[in-house]
C-alpha positions in Angstrom: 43.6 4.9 -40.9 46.2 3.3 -38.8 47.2 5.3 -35.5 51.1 4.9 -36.1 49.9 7.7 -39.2 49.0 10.4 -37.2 52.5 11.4 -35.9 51.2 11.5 -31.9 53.3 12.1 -29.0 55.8 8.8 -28.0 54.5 8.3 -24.9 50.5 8.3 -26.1 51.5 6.0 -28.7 52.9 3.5 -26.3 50.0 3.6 -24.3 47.7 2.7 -27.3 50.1 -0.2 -28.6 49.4 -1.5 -24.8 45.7 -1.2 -25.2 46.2 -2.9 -28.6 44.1 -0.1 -30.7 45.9 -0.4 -34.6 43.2 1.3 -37.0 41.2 4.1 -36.2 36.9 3.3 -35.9 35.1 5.5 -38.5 34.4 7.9 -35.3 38.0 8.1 -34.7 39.2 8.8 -37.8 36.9 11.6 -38.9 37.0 13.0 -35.7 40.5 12.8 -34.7 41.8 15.1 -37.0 39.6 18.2 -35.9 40.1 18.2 -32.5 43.7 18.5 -33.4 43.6 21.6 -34.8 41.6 22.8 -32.1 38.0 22.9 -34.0 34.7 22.3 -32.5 33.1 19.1 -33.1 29.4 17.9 -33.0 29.7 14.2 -33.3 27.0 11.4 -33.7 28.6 7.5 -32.3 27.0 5.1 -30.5 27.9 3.1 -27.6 30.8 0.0 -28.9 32.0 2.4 -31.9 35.1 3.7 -30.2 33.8 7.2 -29.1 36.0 7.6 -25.5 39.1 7.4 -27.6 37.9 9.3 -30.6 38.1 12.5 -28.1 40.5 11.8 -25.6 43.2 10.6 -27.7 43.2 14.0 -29.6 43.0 16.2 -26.5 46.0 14.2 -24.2 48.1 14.7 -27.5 47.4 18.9 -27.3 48.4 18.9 -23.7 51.6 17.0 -24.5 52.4 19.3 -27.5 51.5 22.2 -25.0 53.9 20.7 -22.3 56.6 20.2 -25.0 56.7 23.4 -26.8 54.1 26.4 -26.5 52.7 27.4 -30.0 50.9 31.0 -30.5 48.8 29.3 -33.9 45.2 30.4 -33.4 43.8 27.1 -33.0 46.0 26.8 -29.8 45.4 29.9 -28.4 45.6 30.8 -24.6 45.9 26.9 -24.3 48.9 26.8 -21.9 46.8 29.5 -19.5 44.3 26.9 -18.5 45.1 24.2 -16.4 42.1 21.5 -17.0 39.8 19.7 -19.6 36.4 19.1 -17.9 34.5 15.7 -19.3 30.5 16.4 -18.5 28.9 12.9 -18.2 24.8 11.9 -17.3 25.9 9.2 -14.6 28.3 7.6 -12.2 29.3 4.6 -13.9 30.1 6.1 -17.1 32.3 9.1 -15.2 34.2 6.1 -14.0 34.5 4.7 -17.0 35.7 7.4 -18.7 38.2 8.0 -16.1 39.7 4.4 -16.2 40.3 5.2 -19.8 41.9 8.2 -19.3 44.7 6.6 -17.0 45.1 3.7 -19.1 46.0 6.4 -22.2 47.8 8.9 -20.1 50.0 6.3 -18.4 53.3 7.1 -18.6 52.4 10.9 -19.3 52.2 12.5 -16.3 48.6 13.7 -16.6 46.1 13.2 -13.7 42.5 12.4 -13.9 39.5 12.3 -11.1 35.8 11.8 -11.2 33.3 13.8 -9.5 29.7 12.6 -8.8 27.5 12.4 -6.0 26.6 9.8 -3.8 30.1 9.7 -2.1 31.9 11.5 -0.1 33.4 15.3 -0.9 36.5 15.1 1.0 38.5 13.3 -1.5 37.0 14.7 -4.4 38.3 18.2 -2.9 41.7 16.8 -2.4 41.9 15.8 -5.8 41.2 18.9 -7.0 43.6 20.8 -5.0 46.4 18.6 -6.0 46.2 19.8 -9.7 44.7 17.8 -12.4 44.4 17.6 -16.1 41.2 15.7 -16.5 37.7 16.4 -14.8 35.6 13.7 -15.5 32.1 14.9 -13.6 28.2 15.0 -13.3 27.2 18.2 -13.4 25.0 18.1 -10.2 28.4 17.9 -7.9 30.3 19.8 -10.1 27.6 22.7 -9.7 28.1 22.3 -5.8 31.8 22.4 -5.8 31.6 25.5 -8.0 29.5 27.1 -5.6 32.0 25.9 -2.7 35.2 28.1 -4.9 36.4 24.3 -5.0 36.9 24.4 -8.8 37.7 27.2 -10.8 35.6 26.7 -14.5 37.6 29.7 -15.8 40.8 27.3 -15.7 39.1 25.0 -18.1 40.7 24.2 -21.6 38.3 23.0 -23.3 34.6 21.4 -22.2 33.4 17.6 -23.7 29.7 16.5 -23.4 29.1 12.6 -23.5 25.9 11.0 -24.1 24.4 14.6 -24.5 21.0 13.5 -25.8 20.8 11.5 -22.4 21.6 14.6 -20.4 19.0 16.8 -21.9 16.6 13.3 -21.3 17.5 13.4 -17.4 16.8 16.9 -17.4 19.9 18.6 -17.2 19.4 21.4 -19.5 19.8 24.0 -17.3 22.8 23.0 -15.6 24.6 22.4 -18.9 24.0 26.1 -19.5 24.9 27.0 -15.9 28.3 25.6 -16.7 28.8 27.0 -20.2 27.9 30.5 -19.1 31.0 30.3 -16.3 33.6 28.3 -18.6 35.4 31.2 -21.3 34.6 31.4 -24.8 37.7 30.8 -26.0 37.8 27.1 -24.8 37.4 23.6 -27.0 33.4 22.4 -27.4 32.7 19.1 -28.1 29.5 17.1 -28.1 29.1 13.8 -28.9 25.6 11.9 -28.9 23.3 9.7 -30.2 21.2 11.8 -31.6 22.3 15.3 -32.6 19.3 17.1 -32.0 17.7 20.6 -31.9 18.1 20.9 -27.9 22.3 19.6 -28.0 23.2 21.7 -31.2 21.3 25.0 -30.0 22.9 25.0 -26.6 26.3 24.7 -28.7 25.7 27.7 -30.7 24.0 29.3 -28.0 27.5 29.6 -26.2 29.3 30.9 -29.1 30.5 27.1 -30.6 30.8 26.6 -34.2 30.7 22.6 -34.7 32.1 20.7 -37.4 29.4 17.8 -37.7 30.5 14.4 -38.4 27.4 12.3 -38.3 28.2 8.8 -38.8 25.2 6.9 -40.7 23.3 4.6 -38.6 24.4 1.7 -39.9 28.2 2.2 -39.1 26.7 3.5 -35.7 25.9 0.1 -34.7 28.8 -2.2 -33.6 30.5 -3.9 -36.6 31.5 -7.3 -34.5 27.5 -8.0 -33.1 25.4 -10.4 -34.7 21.6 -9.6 -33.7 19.2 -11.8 -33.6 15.2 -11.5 -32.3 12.8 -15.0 -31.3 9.6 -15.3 -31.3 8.2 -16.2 -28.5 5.4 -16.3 -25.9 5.2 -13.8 -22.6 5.7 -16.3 -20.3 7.9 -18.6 -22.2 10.4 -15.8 -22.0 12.2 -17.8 -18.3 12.7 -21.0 -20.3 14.3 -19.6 -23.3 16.7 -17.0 -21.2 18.1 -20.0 -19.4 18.3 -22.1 -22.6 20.1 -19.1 -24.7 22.8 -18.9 -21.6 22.7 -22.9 -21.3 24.0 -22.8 -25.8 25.9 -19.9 -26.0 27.7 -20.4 -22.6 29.0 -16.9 -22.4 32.1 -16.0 -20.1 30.3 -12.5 -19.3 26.8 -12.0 -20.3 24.8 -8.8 -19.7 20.8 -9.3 -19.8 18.8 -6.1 -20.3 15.5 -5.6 -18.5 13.0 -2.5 -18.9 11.6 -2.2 -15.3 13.8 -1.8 -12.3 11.8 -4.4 -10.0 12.5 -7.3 -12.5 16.5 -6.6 -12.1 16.3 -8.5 -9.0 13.8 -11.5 -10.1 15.8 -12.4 -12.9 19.1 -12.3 -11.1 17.5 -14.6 -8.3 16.0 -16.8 -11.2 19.4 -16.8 -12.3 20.4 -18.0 -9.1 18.0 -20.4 -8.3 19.0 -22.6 -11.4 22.5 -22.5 -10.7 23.8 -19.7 -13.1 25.9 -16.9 -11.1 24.5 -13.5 -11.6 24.3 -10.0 -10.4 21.8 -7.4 -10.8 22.5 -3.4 -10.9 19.8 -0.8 -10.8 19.2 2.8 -9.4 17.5 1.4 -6.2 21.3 0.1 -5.2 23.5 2.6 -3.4 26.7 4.3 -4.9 28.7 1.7 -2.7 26.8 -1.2 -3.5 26.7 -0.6 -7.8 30.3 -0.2 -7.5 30.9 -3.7 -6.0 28.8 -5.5 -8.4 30.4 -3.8 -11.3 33.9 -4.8 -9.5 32.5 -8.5 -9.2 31.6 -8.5 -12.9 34.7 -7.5 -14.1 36.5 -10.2 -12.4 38.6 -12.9 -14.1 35.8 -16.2 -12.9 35.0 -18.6 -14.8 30.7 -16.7 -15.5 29.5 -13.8 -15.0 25.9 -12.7 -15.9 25.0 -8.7 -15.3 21.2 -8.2 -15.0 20.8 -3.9 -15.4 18.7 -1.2 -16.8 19.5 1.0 -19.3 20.0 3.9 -16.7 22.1 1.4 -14.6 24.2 0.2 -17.3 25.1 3.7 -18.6 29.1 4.1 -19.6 29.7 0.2 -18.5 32.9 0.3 -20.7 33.6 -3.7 -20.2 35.8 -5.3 -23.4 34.7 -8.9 -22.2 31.1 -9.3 -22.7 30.3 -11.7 -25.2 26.9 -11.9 -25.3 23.3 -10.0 -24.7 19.9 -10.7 -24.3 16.7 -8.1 -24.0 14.6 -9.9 -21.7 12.2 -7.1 -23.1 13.0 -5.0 -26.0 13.9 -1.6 -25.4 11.2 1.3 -26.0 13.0 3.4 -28.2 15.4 2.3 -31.2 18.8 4.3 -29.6 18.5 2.2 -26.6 18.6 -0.9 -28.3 22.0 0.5 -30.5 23.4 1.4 -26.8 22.4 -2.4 -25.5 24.0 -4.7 -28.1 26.9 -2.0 -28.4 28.2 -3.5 -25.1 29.6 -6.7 -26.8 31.4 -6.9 -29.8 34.3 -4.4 -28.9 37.9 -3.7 -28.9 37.9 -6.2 -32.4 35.7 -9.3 -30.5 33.1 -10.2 -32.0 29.7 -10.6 -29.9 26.2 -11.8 -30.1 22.7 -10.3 -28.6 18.9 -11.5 -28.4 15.7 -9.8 -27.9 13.1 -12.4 -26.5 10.4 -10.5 -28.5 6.3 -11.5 -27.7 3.6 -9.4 -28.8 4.4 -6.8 -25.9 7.4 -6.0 -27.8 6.2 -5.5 -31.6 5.7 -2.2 -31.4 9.0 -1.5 -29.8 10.5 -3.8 -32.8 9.2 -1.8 -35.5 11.1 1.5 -34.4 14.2 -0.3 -33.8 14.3 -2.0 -37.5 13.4 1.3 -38.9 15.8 3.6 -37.4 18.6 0.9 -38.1 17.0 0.3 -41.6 17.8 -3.3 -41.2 15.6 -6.3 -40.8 16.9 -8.2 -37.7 17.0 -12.0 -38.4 14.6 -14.4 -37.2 15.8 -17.2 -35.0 14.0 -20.7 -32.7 16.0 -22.8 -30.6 15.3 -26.2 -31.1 13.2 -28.6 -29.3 16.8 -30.4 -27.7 17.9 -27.0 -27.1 15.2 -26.3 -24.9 15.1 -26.6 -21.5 12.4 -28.5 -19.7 13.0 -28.5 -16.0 13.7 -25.6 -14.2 12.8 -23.3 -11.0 10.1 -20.9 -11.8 10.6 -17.0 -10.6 10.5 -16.5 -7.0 7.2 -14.3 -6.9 5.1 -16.7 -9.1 6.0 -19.2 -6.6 5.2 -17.1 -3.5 2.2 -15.8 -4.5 0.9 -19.6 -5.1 2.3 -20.0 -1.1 0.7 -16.8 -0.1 -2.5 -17.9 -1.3 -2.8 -21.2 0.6 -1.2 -19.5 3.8 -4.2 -17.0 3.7 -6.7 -19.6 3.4 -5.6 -21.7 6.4 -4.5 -18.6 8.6 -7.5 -16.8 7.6 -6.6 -12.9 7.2 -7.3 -11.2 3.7 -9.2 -13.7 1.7 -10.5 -15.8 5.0 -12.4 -15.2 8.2 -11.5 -12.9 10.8 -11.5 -12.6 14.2 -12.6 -9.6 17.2 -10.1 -6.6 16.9 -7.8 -7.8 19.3 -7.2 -10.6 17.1 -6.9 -9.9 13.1 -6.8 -12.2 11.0 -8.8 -15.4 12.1 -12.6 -16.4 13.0 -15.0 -14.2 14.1 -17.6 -15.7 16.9 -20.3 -13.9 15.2 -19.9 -14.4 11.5 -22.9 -15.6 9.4 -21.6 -19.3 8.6 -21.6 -20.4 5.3 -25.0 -21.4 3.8 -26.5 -21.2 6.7 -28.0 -18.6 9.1 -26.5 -15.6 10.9 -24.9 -17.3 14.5 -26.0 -15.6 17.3 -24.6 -17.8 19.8 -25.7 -17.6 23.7 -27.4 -14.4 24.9 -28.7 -13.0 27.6 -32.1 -11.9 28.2 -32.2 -7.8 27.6 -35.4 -5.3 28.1 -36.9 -4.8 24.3 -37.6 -1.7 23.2 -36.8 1.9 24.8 -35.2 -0.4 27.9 -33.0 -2.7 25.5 -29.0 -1.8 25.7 -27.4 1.1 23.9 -24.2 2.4 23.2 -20.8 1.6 23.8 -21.1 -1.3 26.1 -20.6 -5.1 26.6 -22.6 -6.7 23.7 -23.7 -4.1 22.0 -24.4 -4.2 18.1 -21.5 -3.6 15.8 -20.7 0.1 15.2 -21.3 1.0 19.1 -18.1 -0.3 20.1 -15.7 1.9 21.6 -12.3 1.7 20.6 -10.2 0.6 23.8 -6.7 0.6 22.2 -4.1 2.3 23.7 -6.2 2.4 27.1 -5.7 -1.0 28.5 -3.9 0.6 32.0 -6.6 3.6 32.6 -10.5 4.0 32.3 -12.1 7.0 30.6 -11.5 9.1 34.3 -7.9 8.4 33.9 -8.2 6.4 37.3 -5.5 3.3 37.1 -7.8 -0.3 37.2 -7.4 -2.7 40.1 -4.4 -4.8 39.2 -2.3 -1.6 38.9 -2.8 -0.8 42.3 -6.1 1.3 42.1 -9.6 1.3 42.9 -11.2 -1.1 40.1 -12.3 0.6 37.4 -16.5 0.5 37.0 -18.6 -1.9 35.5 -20.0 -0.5 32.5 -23.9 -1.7 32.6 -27.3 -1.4 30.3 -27.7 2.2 29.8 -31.5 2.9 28.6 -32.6 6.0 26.4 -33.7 9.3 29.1 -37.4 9.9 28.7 -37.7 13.0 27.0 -40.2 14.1 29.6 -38.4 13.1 32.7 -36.1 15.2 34.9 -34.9 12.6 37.6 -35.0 8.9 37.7 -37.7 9.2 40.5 -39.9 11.4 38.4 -39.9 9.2 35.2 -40.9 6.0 37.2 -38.5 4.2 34.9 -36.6 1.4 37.2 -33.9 0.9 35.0 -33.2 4.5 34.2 -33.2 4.8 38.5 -30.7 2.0 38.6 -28.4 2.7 35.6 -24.6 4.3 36.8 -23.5 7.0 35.4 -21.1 6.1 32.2 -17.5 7.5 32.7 -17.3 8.6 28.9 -19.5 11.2 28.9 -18.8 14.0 27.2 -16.3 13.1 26.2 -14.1 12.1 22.6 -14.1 8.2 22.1 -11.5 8.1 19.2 -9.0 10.2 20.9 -10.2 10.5 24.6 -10.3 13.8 25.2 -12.9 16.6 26.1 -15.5 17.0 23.7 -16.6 20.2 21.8 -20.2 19.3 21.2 -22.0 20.6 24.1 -24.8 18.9 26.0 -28.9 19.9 24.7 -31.4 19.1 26.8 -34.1 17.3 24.9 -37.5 18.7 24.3 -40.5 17.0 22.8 -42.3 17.6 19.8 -45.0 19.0 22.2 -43.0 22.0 24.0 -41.3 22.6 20.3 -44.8 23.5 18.6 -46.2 25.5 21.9 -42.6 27.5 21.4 -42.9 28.3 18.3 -45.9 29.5 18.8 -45.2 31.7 21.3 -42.5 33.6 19.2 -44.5 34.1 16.7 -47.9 35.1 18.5 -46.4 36.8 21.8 
């Protein structure tokens, strides 16, 4: 079906001979017509088969009827009342996207579009509102808050269009989907479009008092007509080599590679780099500001551009250009895969994509071939086609670097040094093959009379933890060289005889000449007054004649 059939308004059919759409996709053309007469629709398209246009194009031409002359038929009914149509998208980038469509069809109209969606501001987004539109192309997370702010009326809403609604019930928007509904009247437009037309996205529709027509377009029409797919077979780690070798045969003007983890966007975009192909990776660890840039950049007219994304990253990328794609791995379930290649091959081009598969990826394979019901072909580059030099990733290279560092710095891996010092020798570390080093020592009593706790050379696990302490002893009294009395010498402190009161009455010399240590009761590990009280010590002696006593008289 040819667009020039459908009798639209003069000035949307100008706009689409710009564009240069001529024949209607299979989407289009079964879904055009009931939007036009104001029916419900519950449609099934995947990403590259023309589903933007297969819902806006039928909803500008109502508002232009409306504008031109008001009807009273039922299908139109109370349509000239309501002021907006409200687009409900999963992400940023696609609300964009959708918006830049909707000016490119509406120019020359008069009609006004604006997205909503966090991560920016909310002044302009208010101002836009204020000034009147006919589009409202939002998230439903900001929309929600600028509802609750009496920013945006949802009873002015003409009719309500949910895109990519399988990925919004995925990222857990359920409930705000029927937060919305339940404020927006019955009486508007409802249409849902998906890639799978589940239980969850056709219950919510009836929930709300929709009736859809369903127009499920088989999976095979589903994927982009224009792709060529192809899988090779290949090792794990071979996947580098061939990546660059695909991009070195094809030589694509705008390639986008697909990657399953986010921390692998920016790997292969530096691998990329570091063997002279220009690239650019996007992922949800970038900012707002900064996804918007790159997806600026990539649009640009230069003479390469290579996108490296995610599937959540890439959503609603609406970019005619690409000519080619490669899944570094393959997607896990078979819809994502339809939603990756559907980026090339669009607007009549015709496009190619590769899924570097190794044994990770089989299972991942198996779903994909039998939800399309088609056996992807098999393809090897050839031994020319191969390149052999190149600059391995960035972290293989590193961690080789890391290693050696480590082994001549010492640190994890190697020997280390006293506290003050991580990382290097330490003095008394049993040597290798060898015995333990005790190094030079001075003579200490054995025994009861040899050294204990937390002083100079004691054994490891008495020693008290200085840091933090360097300017003050244990008193709080400031050492010599901060203009204070010097802080004591901490000395040989024997075990008190359990029998002895006084140093003079145990005999003991060393116990008679030991100085009192300034930590006592106190906290070592954070210097403050300890709760444990002092006991004074009994022997096993005085115990027994005790417990005698109590129980004797």
């Amino acid at each position: 079906m040819k667009y020039s059939e459908l009798n639209l308004d003069p000035r949307l059919n100008t706009a689409i001979e710009k564009l240069n759409y001529v024949e209607a996709t299979a989407i289009q053309e079964q879904t055009i017509p009931h939007i036009l007469s104001g029916k419900d629709v519950a449609g099934l398209a995947q990403t590259g088969t023309g589903k933007t246009a297969a819902f806006l194009i039928p909803l500008i031409e109502r508002i232009l009827r409306t504008q031109n002359e008001p009807t009273h038929e039922r299908a139109f009914k109370d349509w000239h009342a309501r002021s907006f149509i409200l687009i409900l998208v999963p992400t940023r980038e696609l609300a964009e996207q959708i918006n830049d469509n909707v000016i490119k069809l509406t120019d020359g109209c008069g009609l006004k579009s604006f997205p909503l969606y966090g991560g920016t501001g909310y002044d302009k987004q208010k101002e836009a509102l204020q000034s009147g539109l006919s589009f409202v192309v939002s998230t439903p997370g900001r929309l929600i808050d600028l509802y609750k702010e009496n920013h945006v009326d949802l009873k002015q809403v003409k009719a309500v269009v949910f895109d990519e609604a399988d990925r919004m019930f995925d990222m857990g928007f359920k409930d705000d989907m029927k937060y919305i509904l339940s404020r927006i009247p019955r009486e508007r437009q409802f249409l849902v479009f998906s890639a799978t037309l589940n239980f969850d996205v056709l219950n919510t529709a009836y929930q709300f008092g929709a009736e859809p027509v369903e127009i499920n377009i088989s999976r095979d029409q589903a994927k982009a007509e224009n792709v060529k797919d192809y899988i090779m077979h290949i090792g794990h780690e071979e996947k580098p080599q061939n990546l660059l070798s695909i991009l070195k045969k094809e030589n694509p003007k705008q390639a986008m590679i697909f990657t399953n983890f986010k921390h692998n966007v920016d790997r292969i975009s530096a691998f990329l780099m570091d063997n002279q192909i220009p690239a650019m990776g996007i992922s949800s660890l970038m900012s707002q500001g900064q996804r918007n840039n790159v997806i600026e950049k990539f649009k640009a007219e230069n003479d390469q551009n290579i996108l490296v994304a995610t599937d959540v990253a890439a959503r609603g990328l609406d970019i005619n250009g690409v000519d080619l794609v490669v899944n570094f791995e393959m997607p896990q379930d078979a819809e994502s895969y339809v939603h990756r290649i559907g980026r090339t091959g669009r607007a009549g081009r015709e496009g190619k994509a590769y899924s570097l598969i190794c044994d990770r990826d089989i299972d991942s394979l198996s779903r994909v071939e039998e939800y399309t019901k088609k056996k992807i072909e098999t393809v090897f580059l050839e031994d020319e086609e191969l390149i052999k030099e190149f600059t391995p990733f960035r972290r293989e290279e590193a961690s080789l670097r890391n290693r050696f560092d480590r082994a001549q710095k010492g640190g994890r891996g190697g020997p280390r040094q006293e506290r003050d010092a991580r990382g290097g020798d330490r003095q008394d570390r049993r040597p290798k093959g060898g015995k333990r080093f005790e190094g030079p020592r001075q003579d200490a009593p054995a025994g009861a009379s040899a050294a204990r706790g937390p002083v100079e050379g004691a054994p490891r696990g008495h020693r008290h933890n200085n840091k933090g302490r360097d300017q003050k002893d244990f008193r709080g009294r400031q050492h010599k060289d901060q203009g204070g009395p010097a802080a004591p010498q901490h000395q040989n402190r024997p075990p008190k005889p359990a029998h002895a009161t006084s140093p003079a009455a145990s005999g003991n010399t060393a116990a008679q000449n030991r100085i009192k240590l300034p930590n006592k009761g106190r906290n070592f590990r954070n210097n403050a007054p300890s709760k444990r009280q002092p006991v004074a010590q009994t022997s096993f002696s005085q115990k027994v004649k005790s417990f005698f006593q109590k129980i004797f008289g």
